[in-house]
Residue frames as a rotation matrix with the C-alpha (Angstrom) as fourth column:
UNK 1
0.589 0.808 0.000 0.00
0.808 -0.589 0.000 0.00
0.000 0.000 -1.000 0.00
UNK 2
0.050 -0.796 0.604 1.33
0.654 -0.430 -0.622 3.12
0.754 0.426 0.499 -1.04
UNK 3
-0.879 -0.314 -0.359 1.65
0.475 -0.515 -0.714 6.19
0.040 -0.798 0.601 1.41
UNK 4
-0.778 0.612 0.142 -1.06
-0.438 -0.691 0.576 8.15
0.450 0.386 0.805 0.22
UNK 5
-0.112 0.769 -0.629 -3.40
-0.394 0.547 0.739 5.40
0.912 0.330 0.242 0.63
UNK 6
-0.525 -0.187 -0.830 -2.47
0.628 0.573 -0.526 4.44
0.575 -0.798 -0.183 4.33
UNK 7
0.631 0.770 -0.091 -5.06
0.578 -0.389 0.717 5.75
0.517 -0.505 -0.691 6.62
UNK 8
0.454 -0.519 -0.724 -2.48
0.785 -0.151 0.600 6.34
-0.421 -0.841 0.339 9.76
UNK 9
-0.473 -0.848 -0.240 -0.22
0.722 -0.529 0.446 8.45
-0.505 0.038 0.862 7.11
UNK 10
-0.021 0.528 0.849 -2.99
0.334 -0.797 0.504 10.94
0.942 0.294 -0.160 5.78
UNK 11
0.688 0.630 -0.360 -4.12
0.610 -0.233 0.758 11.28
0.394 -0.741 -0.544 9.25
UNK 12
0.162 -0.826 -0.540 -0.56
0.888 -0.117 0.445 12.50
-0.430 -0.552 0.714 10.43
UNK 13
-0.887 -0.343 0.309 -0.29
0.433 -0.850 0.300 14.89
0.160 0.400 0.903 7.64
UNK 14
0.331 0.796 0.506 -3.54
0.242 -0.590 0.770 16.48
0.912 -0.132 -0.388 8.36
UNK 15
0.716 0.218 -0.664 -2.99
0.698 -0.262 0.667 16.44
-0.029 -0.940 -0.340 11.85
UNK 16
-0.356 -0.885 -0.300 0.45
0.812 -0.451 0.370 18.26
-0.463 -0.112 0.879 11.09
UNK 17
-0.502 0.313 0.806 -1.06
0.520 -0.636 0.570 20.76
0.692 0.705 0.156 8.45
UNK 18
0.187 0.972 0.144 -3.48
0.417 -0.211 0.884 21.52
0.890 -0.106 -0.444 11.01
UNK 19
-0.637 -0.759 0.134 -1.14
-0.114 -0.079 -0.990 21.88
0.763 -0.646 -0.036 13.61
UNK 20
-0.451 0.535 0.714 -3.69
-0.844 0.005 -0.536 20.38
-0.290 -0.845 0.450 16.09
UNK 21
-0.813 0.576 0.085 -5.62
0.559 0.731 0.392 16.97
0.163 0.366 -0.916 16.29
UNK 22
-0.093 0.860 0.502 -9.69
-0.280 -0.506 0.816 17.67
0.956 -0.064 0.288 16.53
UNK 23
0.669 0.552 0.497 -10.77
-0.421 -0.269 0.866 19.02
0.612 -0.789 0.052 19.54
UNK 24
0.623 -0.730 -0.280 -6.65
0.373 -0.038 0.927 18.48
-0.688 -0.682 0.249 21.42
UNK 25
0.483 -0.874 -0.040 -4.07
-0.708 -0.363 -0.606 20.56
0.515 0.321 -0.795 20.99
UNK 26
0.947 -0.315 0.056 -1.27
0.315 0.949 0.025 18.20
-0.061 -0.006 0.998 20.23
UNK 27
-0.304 -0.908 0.289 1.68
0.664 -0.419 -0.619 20.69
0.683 0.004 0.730 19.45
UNK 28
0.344 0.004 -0.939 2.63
0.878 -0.355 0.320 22.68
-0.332 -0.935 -0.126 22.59
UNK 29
0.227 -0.598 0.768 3.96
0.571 -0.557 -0.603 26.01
0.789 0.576 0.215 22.23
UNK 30
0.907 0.032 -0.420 5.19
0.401 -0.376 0.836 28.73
-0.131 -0.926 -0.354 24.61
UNK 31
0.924 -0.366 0.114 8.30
-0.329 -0.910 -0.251 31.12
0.196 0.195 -0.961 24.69
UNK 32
0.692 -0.647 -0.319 11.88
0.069 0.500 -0.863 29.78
0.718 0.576 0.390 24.18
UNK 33
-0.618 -0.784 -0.052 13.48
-0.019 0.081 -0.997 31.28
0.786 -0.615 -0.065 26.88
UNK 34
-0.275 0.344 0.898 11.51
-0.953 0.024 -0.301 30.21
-0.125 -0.939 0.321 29.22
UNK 35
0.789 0.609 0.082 10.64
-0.525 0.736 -0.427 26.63
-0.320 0.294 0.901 27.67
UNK 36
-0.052 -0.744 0.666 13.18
-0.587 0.562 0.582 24.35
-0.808 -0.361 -0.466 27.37
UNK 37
0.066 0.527 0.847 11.00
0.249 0.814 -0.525 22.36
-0.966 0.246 -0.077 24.68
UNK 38
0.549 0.176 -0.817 10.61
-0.145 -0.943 -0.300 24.93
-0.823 0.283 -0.493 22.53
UNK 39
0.358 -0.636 0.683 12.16
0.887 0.461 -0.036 24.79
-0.292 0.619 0.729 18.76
UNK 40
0.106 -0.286 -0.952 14.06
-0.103 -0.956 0.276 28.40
-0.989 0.069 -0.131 18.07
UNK 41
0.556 0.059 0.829 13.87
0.829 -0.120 -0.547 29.45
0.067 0.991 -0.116 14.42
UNK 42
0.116 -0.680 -0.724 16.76
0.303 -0.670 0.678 31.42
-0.946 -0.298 0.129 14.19
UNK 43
-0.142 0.142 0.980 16.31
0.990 0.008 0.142 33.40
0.012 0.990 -0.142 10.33
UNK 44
-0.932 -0.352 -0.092 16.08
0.361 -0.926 -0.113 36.49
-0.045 -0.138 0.989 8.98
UNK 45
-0.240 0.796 -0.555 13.07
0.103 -0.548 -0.830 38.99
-0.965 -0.256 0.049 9.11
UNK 46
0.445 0.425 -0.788 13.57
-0.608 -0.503 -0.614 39.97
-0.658 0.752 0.035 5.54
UNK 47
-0.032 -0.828 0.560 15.27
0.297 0.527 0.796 37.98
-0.954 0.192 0.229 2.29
UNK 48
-0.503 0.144 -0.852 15.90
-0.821 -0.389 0.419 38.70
-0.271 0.910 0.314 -1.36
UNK 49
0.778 0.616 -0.122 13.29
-0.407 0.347 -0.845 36.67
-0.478 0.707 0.521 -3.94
UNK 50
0.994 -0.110 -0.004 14.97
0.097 0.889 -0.448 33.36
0.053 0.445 0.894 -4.75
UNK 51
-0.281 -0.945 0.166 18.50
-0.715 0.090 -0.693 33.77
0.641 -0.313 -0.701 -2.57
UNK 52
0.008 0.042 -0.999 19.71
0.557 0.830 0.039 30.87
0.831 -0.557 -0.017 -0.44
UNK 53
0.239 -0.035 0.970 18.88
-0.765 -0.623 0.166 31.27
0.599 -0.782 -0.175 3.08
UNK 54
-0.520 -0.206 -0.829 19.86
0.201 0.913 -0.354 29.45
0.830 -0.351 -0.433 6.03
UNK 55
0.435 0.835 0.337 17.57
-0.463 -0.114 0.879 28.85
0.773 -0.538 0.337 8.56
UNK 56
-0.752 -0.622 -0.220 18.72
-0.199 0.532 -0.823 27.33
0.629 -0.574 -0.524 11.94
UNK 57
0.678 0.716 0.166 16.33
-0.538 0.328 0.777 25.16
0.501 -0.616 0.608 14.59
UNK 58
-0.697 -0.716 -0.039 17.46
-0.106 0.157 -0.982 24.26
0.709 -0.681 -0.185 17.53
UNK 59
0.641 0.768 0.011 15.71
0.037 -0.044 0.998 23.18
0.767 -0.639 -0.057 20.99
UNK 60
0.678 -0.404 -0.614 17.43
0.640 -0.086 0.764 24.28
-0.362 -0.911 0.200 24.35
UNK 61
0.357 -0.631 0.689 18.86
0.479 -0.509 -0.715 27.61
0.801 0.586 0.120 23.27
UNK 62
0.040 0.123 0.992 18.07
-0.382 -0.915 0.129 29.62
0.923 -0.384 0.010 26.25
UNK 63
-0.100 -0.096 0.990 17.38
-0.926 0.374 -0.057 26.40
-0.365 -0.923 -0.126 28.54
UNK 64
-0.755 -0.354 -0.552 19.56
-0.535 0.819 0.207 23.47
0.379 0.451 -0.808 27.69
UNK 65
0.689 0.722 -0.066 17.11
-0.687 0.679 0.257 20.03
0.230 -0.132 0.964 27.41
UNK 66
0.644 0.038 0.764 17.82
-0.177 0.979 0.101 16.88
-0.745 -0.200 0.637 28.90
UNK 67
0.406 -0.301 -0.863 20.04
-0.672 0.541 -0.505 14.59
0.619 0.785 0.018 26.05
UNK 68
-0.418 -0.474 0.775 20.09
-0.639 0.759 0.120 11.55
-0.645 -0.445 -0.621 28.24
UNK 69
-0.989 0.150 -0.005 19.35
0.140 0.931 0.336 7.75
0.055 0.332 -0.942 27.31
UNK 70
-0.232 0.926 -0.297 15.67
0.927 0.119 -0.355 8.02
-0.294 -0.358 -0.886 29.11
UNK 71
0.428 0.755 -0.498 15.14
0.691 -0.628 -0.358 12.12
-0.582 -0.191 -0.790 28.00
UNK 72
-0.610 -0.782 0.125 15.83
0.477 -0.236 0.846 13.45
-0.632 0.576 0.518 24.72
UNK 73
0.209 0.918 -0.338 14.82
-0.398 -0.235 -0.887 15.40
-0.893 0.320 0.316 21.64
UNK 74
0.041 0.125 0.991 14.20
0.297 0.946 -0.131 12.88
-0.954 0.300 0.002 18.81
UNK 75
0.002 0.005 1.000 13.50
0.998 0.070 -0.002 14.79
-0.070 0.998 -0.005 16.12
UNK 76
-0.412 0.334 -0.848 12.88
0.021 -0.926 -0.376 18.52
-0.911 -0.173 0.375 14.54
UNK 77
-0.457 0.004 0.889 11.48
0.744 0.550 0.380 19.36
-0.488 0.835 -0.255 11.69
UNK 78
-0.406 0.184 -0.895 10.57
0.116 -0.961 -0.250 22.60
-0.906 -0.205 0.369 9.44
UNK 79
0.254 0.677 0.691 7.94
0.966 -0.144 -0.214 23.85
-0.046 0.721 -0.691 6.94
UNK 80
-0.929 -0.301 -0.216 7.44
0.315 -0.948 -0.033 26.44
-0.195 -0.098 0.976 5.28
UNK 81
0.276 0.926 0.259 3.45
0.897 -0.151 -0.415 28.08
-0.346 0.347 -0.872 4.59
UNK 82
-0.943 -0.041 0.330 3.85
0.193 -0.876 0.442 30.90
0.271 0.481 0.834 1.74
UNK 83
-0.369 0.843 -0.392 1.24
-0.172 -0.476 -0.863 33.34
-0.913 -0.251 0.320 1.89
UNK 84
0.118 0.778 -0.618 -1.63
-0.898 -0.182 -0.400 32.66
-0.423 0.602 0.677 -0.06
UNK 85
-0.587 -0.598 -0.546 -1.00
-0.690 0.722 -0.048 28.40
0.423 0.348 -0.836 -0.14
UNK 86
0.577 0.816 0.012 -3.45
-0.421 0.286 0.861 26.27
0.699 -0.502 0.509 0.75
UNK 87
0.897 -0.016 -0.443 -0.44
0.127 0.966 0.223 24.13
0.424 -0.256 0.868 2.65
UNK 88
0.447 -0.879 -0.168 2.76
-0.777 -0.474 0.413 24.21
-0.443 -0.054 -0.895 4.05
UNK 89
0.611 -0.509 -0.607 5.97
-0.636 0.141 -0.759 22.59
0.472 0.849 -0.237 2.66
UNK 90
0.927 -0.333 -0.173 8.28
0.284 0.322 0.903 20.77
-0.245 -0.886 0.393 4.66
UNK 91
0.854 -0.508 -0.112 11.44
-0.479 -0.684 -0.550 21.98
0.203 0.523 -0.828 4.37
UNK 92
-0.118 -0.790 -0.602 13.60
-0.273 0.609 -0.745 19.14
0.955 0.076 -0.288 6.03
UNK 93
0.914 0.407 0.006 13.70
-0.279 0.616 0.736 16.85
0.296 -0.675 0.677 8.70
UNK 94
0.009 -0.833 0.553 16.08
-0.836 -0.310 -0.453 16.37
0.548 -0.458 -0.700 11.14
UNK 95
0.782 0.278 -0.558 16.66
0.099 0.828 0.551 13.00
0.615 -0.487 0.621 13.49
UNK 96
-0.185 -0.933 0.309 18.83
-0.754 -0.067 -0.653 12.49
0.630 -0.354 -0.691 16.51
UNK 97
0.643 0.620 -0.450 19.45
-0.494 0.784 0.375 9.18
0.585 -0.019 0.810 17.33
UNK 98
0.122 -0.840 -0.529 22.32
0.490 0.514 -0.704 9.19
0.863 -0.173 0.475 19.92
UNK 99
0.419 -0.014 0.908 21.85
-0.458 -0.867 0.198 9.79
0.784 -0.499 -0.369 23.07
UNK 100
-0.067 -0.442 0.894 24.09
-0.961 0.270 0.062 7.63
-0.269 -0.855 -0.443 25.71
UNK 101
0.843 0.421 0.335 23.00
-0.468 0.881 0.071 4.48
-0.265 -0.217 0.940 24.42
UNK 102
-0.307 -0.676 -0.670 25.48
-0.924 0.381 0.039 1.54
0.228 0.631 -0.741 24.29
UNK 103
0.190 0.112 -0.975 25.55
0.381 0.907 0.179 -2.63
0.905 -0.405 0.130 25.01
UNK 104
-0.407 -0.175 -0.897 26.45
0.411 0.842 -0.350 -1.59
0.816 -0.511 -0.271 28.26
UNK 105
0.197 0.697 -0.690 23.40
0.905 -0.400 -0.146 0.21
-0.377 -0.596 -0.709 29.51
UNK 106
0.668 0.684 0.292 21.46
0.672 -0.724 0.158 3.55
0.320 0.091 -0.943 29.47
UNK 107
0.933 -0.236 0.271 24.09
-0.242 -0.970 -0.011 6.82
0.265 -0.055 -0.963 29.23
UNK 108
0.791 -0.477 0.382 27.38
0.139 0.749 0.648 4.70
-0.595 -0.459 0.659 28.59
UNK 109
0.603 0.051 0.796 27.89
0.700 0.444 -0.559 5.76
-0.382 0.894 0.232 25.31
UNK 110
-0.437 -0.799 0.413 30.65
0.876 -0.273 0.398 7.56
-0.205 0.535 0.820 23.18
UNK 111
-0.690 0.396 0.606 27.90
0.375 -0.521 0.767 9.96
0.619 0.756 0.211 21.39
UNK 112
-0.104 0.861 -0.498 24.89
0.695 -0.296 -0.656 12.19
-0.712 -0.414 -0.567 22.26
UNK 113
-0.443 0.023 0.896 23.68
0.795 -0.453 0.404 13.99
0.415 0.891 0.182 19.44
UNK 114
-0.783 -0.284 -0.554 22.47
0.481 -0.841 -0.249 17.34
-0.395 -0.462 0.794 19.48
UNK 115
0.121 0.854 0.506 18.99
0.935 0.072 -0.346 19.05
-0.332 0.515 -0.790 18.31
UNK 116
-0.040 -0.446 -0.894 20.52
0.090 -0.893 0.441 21.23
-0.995 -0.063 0.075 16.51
UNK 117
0.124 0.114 0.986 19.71
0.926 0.344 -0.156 21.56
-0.357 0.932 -0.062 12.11
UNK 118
-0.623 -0.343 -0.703 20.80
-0.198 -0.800 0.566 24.13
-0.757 0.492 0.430 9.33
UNK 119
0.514 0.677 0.526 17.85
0.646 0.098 -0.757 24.11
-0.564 0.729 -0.387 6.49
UNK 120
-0.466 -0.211 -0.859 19.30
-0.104 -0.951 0.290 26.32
-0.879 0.225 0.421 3.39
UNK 121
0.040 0.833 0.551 16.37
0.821 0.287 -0.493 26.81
-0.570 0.472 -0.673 0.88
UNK 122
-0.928 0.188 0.323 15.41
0.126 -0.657 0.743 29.31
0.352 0.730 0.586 -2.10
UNK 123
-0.267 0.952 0.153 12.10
0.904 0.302 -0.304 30.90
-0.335 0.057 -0.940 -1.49
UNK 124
-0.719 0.091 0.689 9.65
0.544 -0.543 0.640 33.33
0.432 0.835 0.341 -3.95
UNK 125
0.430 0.804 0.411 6.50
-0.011 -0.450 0.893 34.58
0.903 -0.388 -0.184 -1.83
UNK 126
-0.722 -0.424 0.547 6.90
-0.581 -0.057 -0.812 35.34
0.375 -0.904 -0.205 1.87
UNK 127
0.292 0.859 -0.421 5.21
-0.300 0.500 0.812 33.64
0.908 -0.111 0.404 4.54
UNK 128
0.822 0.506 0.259 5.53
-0.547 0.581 0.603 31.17
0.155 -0.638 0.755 7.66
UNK 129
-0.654 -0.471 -0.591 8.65
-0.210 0.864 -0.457 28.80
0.727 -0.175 -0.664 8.88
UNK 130
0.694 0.618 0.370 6.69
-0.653 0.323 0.685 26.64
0.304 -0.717 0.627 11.28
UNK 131
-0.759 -0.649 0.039 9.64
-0.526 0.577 -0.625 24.45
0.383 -0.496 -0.779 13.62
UNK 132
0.811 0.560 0.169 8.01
-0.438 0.390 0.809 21.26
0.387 -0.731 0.562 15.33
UNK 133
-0.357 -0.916 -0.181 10.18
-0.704 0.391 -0.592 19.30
0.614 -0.083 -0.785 17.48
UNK 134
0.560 0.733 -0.386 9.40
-0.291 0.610 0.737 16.14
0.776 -0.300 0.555 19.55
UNK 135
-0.551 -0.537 0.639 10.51
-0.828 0.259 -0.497 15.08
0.101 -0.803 -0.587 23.33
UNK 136
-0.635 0.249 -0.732 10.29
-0.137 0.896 0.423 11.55
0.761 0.368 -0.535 24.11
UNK 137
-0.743 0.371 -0.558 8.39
0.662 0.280 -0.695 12.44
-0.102 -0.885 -0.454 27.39
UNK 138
-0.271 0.697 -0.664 6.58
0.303 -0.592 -0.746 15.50
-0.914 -0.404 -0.051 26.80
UNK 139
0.294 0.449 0.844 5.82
0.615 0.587 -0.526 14.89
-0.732 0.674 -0.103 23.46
UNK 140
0.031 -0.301 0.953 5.17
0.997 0.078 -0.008 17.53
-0.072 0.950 0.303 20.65
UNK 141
0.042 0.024 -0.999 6.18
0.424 -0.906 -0.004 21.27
-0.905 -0.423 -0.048 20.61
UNK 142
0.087 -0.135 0.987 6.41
0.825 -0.546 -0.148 24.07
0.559 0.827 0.064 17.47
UNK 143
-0.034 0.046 -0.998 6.86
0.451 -0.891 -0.056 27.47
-0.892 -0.452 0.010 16.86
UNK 144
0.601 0.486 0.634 6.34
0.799 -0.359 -0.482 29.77
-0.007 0.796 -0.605 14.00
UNK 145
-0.198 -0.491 -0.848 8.61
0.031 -0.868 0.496 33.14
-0.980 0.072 0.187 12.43
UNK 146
0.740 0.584 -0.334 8.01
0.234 -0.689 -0.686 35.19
-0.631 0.430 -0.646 9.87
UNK 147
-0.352 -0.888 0.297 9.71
0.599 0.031 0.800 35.77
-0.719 0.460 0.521 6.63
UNK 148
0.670 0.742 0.025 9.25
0.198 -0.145 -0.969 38.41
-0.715 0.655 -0.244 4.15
UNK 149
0.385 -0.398 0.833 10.70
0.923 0.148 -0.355 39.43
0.018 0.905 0.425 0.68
UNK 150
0.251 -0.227 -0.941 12.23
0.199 -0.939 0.279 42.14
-0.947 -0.257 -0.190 -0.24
């Protein structure tokens, strides 16, 4: 079965588009430096029409997260919603899959990745970066920044 066709993966992208399931909010938000969870969208305010930007997301700018075996962030991931789009884009997806683990138990390990991601994209219309990011305990967080042309 292809993607399209899988119930479970329409439902996700709606629920993401929507940034909310019906009737629960499912992505947290709340102010970076005071949230810990929080994904920072670190971009400019203005860009030129169809230059590369780079975009930085991060989660624990202001207040470092957890990055143990048992309390980490897993993923991040950014969109973009031009104005006047029915949708947003996704603009890349991040994973971090190292966080203490080895064979001999929980925060042993060599590695601990970091939720840290560089996105560099072309865009033509202004609009929207939307940042989600996911803790494995406290689940699913976003934030949102402006971008216009110039």
């Amino acid at each position: 079965m292809d993607k399209e066709n899988n119930p479970q993966w329409v439902f996700c992208v709606v629920t993401q588009r929507l940034g909310r399931m019906p009737d629960k909010t499912w992505m947290q938000t709340a102010d970076w430096k005071s949230e810990k969870h929080v994904p920072v969208i670190e971009a400019p305010d203005v860009v030129k029409k169809g230059e590369v930007v780079k975009v930085t997301v991060s989660v624990g700018k202001q207040i470092p997260h957890p990055n143990v075996t048992e309390h980490h962030i897993k993923w991040l991931d950014l969109f973009f919603w031009a104005d006047g789009e029915k949708f947003p884009m996704e603009v890349g997806y991040a994973t971090f899959d190292t966080h203490g683990e080895s064979a001999q138990g929980p925060n042993t390990g060599p590695l601990y990745s970091e939720p840290f991601a560089v996105f560099a994209f072309k865009i033509t219309k202004p609009g929207t970066l939307m940042a989600t990011s996911y803790c494995n305990i406290h689940g699913l967080w976003k934030s949102e920044k402006d971008i216009a042309i110039k």
